[in-house]
PDB file of N, CA, C and O in Angstrom:
ATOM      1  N   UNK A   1       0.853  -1.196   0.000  1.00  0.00           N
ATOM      2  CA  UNK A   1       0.000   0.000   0.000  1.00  0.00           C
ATOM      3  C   UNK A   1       0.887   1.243   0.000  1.00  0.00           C
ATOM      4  O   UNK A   1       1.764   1.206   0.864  1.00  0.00           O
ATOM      5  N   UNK A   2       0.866   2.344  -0.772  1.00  0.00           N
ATOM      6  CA  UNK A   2       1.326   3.175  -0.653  1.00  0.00           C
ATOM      7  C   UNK A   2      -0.043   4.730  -0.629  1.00  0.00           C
ATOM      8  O   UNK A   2      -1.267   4.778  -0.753  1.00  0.00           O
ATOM      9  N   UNK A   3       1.077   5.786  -0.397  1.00  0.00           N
ATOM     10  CA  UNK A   3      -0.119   6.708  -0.874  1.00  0.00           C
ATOM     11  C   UNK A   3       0.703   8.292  -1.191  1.00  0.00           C
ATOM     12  O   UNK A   3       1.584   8.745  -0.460  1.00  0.00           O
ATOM     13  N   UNK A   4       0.170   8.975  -2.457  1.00  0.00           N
ATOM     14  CA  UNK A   4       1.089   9.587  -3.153  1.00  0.00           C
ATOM     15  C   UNK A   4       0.303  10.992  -3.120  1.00  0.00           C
ATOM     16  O   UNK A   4      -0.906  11.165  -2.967  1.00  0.00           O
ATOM     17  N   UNK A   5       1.422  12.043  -3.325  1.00  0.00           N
ATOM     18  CA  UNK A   5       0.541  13.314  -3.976  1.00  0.00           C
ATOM     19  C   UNK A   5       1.265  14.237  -4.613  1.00  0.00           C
ATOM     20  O   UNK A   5       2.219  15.002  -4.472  1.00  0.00           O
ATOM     21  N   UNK A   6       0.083  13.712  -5.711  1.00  0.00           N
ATOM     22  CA  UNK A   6       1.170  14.549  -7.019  1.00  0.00           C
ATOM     23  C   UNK A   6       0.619  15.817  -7.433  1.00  0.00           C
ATOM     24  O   UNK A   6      -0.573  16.000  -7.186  1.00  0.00           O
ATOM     25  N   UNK A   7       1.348  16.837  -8.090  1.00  0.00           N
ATOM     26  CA  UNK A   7       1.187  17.957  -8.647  1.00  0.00           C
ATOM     27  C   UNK A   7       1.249  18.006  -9.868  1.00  0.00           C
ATOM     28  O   UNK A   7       2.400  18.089 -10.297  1.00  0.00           O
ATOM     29  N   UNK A   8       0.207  17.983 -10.843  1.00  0.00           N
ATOM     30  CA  UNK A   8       0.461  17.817 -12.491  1.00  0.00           C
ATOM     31  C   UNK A   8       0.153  19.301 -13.220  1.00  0.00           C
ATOM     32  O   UNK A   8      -0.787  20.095 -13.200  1.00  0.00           O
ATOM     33  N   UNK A   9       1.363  19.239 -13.824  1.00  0.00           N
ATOM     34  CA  UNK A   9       1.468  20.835 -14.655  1.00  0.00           C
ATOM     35  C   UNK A   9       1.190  20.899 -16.411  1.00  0.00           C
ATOM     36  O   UNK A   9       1.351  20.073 -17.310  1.00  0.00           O
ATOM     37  N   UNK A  10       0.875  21.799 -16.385  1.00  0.00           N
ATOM     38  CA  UNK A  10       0.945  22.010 -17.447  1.00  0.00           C
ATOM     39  C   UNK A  10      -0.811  21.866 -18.319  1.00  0.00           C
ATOM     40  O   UNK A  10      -1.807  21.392 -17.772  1.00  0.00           O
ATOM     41  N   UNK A  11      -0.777  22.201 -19.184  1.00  0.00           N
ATOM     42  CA  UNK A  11      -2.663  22.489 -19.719  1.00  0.00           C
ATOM     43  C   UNK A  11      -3.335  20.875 -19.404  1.00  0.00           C
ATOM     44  O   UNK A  11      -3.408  19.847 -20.077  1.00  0.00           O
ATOM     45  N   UNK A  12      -3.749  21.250 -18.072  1.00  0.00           N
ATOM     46  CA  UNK A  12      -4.707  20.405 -17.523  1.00  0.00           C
ATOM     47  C   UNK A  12      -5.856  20.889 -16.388  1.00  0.00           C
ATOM     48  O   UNK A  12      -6.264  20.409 -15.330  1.00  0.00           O
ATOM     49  N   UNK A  13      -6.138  22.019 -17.122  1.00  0.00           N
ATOM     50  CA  UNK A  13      -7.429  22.218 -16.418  1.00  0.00           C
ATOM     51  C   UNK A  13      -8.285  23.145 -17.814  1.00  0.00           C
ATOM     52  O   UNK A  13      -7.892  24.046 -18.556  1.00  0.00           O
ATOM     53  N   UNK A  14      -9.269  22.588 -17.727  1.00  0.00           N
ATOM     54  CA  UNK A  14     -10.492  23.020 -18.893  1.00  0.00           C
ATOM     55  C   UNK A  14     -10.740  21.969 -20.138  1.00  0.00           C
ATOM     56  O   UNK A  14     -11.554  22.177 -21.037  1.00  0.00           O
ATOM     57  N   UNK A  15      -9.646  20.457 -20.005  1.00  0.00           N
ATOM     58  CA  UNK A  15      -9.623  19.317 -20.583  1.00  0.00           C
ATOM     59  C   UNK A  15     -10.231  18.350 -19.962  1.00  0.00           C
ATOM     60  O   UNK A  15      -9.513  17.374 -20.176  1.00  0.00           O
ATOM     61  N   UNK A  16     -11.366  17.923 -19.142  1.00  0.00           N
ATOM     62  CA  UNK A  16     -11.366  17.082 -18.294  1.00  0.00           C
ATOM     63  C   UNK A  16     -11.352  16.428 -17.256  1.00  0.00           C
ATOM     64  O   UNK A  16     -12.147  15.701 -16.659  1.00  0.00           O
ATOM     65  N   UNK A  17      -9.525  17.067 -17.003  1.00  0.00           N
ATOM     66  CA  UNK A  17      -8.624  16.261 -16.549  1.00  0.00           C
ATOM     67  C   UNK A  17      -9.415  15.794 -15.008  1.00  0.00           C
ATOM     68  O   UNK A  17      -9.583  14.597 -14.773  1.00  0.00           O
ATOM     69  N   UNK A  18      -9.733  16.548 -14.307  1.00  0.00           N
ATOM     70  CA  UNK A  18     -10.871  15.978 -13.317  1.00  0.00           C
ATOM     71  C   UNK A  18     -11.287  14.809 -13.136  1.00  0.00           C
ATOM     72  O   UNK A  18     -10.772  13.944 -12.428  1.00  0.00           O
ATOM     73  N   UNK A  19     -12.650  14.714 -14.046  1.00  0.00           N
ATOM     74  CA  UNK A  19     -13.342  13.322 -14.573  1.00  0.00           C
ATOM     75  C   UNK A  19     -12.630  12.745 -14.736  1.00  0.00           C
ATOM     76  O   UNK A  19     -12.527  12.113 -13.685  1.00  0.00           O
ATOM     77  N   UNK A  20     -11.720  12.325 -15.563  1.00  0.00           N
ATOM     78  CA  UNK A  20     -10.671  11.247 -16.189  1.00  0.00           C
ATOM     79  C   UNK A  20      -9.947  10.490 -15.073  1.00  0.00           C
ATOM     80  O   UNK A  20      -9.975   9.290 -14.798  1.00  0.00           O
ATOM     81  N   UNK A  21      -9.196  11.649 -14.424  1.00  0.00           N
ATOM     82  CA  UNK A  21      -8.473  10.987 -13.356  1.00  0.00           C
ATOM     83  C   UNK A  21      -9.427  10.183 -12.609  1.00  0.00           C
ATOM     84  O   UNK A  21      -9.038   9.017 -12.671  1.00  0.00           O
ATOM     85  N   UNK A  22     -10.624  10.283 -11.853  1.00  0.00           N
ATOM     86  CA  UNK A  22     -11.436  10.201 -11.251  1.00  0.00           C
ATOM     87  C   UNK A  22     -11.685   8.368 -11.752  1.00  0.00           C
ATOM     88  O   UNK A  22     -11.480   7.330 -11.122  1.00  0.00           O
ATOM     89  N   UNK A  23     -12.109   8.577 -12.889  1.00  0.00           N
ATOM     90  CA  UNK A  23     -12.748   7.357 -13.670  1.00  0.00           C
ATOM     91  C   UNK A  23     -11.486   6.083 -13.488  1.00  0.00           C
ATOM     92  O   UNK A  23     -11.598   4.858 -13.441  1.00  0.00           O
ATOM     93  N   UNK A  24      -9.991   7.198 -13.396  1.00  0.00           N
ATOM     94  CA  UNK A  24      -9.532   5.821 -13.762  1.00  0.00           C
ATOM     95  C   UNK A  24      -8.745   5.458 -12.390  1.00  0.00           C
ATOM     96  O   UNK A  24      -8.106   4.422 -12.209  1.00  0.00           O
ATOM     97  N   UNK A  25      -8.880   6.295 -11.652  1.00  0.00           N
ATOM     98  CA  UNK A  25      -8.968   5.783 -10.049  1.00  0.00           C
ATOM     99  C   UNK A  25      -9.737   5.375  -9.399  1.00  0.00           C
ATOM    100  O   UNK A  25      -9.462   5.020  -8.253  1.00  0.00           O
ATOM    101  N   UNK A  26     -11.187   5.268 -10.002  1.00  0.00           N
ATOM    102  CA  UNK A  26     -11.898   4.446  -8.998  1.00  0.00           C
ATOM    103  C   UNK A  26     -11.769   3.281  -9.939  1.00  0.00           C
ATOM    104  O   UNK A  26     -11.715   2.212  -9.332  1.00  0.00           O
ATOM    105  N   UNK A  27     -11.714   3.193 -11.079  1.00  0.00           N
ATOM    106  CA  UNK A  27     -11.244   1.788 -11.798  1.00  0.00           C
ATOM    107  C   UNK A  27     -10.074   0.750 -11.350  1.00  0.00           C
ATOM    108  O   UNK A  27     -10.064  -0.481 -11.372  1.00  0.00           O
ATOM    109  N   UNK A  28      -8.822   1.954 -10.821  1.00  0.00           N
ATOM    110  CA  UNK A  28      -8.019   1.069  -9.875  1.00  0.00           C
ATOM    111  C   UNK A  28      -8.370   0.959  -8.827  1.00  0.00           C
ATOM    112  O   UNK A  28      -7.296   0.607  -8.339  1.00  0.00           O
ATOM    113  N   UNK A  29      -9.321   0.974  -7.678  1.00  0.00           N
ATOM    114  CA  UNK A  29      -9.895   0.703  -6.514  1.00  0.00           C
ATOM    115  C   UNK A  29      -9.206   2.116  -5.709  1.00  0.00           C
ATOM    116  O   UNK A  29      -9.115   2.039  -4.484  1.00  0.00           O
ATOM    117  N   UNK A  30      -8.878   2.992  -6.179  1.00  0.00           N
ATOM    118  CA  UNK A  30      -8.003   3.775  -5.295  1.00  0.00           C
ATOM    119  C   UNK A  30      -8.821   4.719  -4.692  1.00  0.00           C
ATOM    120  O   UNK A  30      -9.939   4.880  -5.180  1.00  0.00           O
ATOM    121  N   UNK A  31      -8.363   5.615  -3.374  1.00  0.00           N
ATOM    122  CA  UNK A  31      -9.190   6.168  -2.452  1.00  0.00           C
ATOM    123  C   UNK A  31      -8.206   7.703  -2.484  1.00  0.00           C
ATOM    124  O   UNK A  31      -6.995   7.746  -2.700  1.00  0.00           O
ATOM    125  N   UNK A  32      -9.102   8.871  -2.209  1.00  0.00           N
ATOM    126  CA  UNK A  32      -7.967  10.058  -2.334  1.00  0.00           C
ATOM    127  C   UNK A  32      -9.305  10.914  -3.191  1.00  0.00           C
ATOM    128  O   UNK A  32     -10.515  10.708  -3.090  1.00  0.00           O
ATOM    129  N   UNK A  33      -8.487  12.041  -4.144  1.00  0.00           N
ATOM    130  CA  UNK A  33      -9.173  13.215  -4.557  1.00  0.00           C
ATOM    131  C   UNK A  33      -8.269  13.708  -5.312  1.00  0.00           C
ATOM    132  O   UNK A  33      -7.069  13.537  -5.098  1.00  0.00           O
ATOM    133  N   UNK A  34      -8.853  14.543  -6.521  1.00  0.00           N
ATOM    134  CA  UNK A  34      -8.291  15.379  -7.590  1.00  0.00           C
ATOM    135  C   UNK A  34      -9.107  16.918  -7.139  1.00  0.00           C
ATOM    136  O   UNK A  34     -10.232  17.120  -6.682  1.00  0.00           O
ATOM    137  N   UNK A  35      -8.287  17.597  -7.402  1.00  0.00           N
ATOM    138  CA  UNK A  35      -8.309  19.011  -7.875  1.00  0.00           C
ATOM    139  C   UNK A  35      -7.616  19.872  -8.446  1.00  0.00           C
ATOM    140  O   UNK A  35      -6.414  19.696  -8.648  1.00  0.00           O
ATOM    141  N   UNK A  36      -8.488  21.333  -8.932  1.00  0.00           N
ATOM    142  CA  UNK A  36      -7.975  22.044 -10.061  1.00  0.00           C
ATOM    143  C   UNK A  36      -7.149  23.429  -8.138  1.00  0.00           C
ATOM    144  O   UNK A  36      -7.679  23.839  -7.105  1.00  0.00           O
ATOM    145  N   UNK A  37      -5.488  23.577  -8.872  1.00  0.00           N
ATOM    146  CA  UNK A  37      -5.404  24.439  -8.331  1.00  0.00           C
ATOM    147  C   UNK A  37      -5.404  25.601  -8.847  1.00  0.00           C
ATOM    148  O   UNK A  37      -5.656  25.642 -10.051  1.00  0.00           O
ATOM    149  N   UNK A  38      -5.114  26.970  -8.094  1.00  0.00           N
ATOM    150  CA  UNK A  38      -5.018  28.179  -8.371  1.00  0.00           C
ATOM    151  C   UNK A  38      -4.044  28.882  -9.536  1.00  0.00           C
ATOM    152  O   UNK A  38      -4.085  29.966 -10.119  1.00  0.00           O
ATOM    153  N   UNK A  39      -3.483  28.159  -9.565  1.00  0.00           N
ATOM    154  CA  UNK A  39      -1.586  28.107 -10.544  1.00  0.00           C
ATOM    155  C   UNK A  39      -2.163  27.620 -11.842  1.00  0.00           C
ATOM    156  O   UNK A  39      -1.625  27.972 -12.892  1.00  0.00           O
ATOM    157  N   UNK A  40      -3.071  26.946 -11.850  1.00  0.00           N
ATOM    158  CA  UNK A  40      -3.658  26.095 -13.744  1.00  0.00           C
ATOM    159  C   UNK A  40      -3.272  24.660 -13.050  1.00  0.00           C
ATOM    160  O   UNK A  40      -3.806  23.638 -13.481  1.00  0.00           O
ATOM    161  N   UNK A  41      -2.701  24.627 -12.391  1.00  0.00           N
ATOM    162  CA  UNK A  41      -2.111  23.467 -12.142  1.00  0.00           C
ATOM    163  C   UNK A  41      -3.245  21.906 -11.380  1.00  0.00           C
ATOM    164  O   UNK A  41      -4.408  22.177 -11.079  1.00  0.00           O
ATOM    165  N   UNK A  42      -2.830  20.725 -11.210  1.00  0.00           N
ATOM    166  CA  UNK A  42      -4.302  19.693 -10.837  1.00  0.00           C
ATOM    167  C   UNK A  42      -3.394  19.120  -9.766  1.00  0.00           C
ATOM    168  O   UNK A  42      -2.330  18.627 -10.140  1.00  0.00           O
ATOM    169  N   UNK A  43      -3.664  19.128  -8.606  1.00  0.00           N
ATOM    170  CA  UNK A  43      -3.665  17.767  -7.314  1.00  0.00           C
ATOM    171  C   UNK A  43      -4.048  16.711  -7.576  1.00  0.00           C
ATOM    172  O   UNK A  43      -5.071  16.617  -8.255  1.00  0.00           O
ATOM    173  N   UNK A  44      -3.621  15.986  -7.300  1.00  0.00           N
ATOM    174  CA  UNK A  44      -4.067  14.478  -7.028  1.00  0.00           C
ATOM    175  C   UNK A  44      -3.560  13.860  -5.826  1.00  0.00           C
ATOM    176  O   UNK A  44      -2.375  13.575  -5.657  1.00  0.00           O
ATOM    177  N   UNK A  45      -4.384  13.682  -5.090  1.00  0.00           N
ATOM    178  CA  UNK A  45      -3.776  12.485  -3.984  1.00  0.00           C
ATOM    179  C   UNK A  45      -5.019  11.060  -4.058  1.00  0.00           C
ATOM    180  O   UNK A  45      -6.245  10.974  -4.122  1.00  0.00           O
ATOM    181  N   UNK A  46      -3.748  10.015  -4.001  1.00  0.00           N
ATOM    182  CA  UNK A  46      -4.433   8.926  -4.427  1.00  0.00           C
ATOM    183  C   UNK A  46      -3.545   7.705  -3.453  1.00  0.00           C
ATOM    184  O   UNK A  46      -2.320   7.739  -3.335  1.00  0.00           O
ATOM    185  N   UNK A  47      -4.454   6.628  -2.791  1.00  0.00           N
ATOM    186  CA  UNK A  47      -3.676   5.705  -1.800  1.00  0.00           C
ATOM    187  C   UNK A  47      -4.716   4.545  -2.275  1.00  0.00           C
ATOM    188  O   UNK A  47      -5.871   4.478  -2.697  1.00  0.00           O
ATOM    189  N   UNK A  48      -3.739   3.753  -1.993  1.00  0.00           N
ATOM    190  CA  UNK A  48      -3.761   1.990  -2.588  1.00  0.00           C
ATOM    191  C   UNK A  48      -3.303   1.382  -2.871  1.00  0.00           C
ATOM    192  O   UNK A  48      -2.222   1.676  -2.361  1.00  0.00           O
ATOM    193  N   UNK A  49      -3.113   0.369  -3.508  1.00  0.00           N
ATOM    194  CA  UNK A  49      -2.329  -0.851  -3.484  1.00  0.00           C
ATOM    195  C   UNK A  49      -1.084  -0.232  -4.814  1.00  0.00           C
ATOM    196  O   UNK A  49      -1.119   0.621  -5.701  1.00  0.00           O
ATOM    197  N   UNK A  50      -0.165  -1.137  -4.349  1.00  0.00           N
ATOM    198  CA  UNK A  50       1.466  -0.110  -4.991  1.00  0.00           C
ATOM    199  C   UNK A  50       0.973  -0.209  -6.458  1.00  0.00           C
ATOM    200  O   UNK A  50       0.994   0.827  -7.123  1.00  0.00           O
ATOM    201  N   UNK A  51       0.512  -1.406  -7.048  1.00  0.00           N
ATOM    202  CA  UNK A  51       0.420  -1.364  -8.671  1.00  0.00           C
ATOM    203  C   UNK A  51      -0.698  -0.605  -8.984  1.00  0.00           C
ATOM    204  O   UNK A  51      -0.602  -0.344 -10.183  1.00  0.00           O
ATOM    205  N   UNK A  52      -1.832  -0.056  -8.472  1.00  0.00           N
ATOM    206  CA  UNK A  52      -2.474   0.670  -8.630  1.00  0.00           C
ATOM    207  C   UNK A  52      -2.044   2.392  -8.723  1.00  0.00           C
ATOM    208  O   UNK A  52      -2.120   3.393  -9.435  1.00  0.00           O
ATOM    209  N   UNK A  53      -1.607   1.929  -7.581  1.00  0.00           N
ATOM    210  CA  UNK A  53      -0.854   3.826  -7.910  1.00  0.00           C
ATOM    211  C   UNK A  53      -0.138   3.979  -8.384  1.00  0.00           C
ATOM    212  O   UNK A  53       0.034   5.194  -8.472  1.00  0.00           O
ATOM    213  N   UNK A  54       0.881   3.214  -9.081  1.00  0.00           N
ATOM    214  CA  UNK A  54       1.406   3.200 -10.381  1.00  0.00           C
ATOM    215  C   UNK A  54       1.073   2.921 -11.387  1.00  0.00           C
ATOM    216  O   UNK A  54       1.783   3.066 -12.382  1.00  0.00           O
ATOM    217  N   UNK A  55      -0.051   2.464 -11.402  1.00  0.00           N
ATOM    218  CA  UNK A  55      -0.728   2.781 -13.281  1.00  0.00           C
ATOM    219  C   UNK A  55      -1.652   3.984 -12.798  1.00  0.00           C
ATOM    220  O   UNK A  55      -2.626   4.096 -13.541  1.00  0.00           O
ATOM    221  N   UNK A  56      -1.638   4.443 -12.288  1.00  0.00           N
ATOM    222  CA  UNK A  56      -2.455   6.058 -11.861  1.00  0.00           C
ATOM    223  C   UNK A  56      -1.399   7.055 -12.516  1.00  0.00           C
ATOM    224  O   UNK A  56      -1.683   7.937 -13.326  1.00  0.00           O
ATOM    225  N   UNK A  57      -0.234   6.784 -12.064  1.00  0.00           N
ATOM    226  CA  UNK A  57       1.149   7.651 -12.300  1.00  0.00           C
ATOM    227  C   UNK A  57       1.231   7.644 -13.363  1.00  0.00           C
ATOM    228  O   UNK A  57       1.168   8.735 -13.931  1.00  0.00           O
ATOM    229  N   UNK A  58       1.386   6.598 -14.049  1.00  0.00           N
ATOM    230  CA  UNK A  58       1.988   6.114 -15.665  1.00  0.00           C
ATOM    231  C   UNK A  58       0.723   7.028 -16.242  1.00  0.00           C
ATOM    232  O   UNK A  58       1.060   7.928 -17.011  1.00  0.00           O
ATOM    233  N   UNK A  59      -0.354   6.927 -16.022  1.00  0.00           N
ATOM    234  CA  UNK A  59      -1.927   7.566 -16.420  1.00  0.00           C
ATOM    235  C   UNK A  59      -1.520   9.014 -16.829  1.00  0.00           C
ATOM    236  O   UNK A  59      -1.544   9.572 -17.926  1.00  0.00           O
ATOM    237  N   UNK A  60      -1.057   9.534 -15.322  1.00  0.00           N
ATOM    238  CA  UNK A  60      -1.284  11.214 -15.168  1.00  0.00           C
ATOM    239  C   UNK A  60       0.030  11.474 -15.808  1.00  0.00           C
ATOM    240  O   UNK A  60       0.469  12.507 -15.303  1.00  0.00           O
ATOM    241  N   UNK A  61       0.770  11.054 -16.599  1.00  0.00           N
ATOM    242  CA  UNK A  61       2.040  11.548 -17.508  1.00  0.00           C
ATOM    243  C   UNK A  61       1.799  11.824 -18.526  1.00  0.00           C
ATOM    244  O   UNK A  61       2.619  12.528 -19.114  1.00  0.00           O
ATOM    245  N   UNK A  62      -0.100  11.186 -19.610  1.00  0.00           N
ATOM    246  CA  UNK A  62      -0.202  11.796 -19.881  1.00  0.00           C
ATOM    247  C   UNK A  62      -1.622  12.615 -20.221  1.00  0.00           C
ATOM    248  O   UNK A  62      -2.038  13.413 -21.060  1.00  0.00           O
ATOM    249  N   UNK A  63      -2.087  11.925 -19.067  1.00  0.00           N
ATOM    250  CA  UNK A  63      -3.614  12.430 -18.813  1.00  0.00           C
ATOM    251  C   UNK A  63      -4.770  11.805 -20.112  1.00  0.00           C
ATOM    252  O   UNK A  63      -4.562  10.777 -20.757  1.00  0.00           O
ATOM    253  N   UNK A  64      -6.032  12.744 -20.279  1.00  0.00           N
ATOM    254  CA  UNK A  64      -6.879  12.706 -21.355  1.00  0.00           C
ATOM    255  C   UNK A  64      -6.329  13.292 -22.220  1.00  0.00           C
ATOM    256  O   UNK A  64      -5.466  14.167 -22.148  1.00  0.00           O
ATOM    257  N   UNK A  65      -7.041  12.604 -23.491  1.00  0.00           N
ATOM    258  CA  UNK A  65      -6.519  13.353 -24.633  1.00  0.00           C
ATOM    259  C   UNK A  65      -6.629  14.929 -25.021  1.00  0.00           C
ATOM    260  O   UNK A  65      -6.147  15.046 -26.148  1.00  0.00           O
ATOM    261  N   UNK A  66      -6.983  15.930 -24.629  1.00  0.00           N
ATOM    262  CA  UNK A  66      -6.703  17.102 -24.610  1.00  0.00           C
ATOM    263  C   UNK A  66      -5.845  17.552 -23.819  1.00  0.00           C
ATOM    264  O   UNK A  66      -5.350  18.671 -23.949  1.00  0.00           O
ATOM    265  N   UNK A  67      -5.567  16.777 -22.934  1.00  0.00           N
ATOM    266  CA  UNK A  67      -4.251  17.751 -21.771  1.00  0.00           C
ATOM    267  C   UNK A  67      -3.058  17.716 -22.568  1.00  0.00           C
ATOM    268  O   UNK A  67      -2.696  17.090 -23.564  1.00  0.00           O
ATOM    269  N   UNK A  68      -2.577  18.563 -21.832  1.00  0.00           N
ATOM    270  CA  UNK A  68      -0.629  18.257 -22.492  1.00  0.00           C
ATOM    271  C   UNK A  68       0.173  18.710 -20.976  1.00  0.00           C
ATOM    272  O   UNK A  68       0.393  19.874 -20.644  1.00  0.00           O
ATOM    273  N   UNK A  69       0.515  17.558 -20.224  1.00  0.00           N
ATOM    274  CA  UNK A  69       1.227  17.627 -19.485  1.00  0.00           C
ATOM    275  C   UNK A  69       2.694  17.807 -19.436  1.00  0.00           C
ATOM    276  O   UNK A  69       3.275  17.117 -20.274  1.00  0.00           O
ATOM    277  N   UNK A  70       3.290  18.378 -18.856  1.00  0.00           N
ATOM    278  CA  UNK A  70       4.292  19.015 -18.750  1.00  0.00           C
ATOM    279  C   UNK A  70       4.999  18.545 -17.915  1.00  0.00           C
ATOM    280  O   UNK A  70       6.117  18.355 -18.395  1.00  0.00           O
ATOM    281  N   UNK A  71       4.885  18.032 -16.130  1.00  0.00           N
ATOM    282  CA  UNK A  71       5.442  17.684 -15.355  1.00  0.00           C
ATOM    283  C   UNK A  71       4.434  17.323 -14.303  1.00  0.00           C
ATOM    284  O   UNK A  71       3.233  17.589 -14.250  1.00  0.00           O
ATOM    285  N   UNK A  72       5.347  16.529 -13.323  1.00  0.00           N
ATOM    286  CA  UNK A  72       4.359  15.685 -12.253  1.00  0.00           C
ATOM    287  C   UNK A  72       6.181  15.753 -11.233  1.00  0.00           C
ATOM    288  O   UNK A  72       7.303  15.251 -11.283  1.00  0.00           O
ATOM    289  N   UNK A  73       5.304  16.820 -10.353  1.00  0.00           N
ATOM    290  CA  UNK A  73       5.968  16.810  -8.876  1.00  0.00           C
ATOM    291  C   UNK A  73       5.356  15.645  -8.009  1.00  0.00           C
ATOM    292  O   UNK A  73       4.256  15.897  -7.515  1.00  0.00           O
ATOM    293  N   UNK A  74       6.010  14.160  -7.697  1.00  0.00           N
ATOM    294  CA  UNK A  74       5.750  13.151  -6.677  1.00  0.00           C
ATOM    295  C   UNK A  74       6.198  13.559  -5.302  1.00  0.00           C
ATOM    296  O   UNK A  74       7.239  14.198  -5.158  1.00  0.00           O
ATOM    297  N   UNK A  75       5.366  13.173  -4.185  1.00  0.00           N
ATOM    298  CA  UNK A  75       5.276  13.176  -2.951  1.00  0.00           C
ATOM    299  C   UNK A  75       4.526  12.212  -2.229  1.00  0.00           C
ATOM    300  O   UNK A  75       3.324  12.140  -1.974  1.00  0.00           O
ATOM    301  N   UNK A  76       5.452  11.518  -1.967  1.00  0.00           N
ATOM    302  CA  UNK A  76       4.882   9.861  -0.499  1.00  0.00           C
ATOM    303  C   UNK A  76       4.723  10.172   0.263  1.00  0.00           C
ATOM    304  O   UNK A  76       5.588  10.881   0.778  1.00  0.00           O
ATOM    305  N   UNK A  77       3.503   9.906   0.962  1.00  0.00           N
ATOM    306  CA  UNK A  77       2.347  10.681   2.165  1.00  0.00           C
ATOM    307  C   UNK A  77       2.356   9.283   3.451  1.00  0.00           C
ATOM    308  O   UNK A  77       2.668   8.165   3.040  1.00  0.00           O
ATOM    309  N   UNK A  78       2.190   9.367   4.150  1.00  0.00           N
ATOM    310  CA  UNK A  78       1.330   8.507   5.099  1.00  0.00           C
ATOM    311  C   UNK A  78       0.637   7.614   5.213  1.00  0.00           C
ATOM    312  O   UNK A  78      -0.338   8.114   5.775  1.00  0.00           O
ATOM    313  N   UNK A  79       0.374   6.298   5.033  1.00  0.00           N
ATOM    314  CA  UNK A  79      -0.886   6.024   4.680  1.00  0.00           C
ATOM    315  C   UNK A  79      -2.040   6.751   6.092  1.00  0.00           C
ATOM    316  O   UNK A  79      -1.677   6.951   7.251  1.00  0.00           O
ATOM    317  N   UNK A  80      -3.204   6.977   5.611  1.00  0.00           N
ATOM    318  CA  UNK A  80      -4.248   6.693   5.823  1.00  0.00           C
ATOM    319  C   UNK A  80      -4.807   5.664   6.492  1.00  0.00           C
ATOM    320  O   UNK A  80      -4.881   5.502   7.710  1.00  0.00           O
ATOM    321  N   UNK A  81      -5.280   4.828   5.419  1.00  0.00           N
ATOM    322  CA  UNK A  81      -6.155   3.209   5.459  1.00  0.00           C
ATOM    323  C   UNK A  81      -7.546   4.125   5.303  1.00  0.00           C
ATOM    324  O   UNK A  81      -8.443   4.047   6.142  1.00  0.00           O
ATOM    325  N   UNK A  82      -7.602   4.746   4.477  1.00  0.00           N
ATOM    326  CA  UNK A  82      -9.128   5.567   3.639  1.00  0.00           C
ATOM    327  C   UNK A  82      -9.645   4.864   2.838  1.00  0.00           C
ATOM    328  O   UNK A  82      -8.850   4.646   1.923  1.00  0.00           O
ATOM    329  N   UNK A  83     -11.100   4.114   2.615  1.00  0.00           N
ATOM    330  CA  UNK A  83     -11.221   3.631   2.368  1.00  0.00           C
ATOM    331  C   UNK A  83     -12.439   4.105   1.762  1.00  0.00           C
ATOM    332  O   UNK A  83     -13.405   3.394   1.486  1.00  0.00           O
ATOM    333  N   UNK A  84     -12.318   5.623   1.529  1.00  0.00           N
ATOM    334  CA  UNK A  84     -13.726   6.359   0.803  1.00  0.00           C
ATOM    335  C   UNK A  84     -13.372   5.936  -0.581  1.00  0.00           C
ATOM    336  O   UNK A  84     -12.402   5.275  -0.951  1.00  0.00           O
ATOM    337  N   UNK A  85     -14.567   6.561  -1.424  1.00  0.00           N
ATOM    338  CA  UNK A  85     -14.285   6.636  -3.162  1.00  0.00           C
ATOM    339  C   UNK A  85     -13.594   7.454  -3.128  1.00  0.00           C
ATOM    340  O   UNK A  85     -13.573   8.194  -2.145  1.00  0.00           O
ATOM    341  N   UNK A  86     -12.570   7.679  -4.430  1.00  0.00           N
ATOM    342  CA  UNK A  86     -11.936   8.627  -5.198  1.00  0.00           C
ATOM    343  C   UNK A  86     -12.551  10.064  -5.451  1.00  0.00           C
ATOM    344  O   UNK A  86     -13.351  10.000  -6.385  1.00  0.00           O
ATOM    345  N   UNK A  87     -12.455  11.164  -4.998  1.00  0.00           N
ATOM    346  CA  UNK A  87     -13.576  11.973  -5.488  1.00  0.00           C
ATOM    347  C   UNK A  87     -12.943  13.528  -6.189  1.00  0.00           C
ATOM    348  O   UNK A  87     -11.724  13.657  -6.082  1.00  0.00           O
ATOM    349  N   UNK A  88     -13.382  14.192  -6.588  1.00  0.00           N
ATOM    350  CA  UNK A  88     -13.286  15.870  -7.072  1.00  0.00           C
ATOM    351  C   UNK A  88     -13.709  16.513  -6.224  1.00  0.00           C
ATOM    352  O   UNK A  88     -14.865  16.381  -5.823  1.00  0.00           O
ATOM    353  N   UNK A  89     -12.808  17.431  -5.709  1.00  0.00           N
ATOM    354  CA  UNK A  89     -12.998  18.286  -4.851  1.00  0.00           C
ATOM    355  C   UNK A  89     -13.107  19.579  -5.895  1.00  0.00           C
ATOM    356  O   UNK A  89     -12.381  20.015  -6.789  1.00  0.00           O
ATOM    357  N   UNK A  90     -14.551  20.016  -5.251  1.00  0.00           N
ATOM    358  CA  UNK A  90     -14.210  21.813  -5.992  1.00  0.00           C
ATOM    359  C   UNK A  90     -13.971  22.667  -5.819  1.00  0.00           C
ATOM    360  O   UNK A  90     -13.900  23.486  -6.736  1.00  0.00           O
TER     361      UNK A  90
END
């Protein structure tokens, strides 16, 4: 189990990128939240099982097809043991 929080840059907000992430984290069983920050920039924190949050990672490198990501600042958090859905914070 791990649990991560990343910072993804670059034109990913007004593509989606929200929903997408969302869809394909609760597809990996993962627990956590996306949001749009103030900078243009998207949060993600996401905790669960290690191969899950690494095809989350591999995911957000390069998002939906309208984003164009740029970079992903990683940060290993704590676990939790959260065991809510994945959700969008607004």
């Amino acid at each position: 189990m791990k649990r991560v929080k990343v910072i993804v840059e670059g034109k990913v907000q007004g593509v989606f990128f929200r929903q997408s992430t969302k869809e394909v984290a609760v597809s990996l069983g993962l627990s956590g939240y996306v949001k749009n920050l103030k900078d243009g920039n998207v949060e993600v924190v996401a905790e669960g099982e290690d191969e899950s949050v690494e095809k989350l990672l591999q995911w957000l490198k390069k998002g939906p097809p309208l984003a164009k990501v740029v970079d992903l600042q990683l940060e290993y958090l704590p676990l939790t043991n959260d065991k809510s859905e994945f959700s969008i914070v607004y």
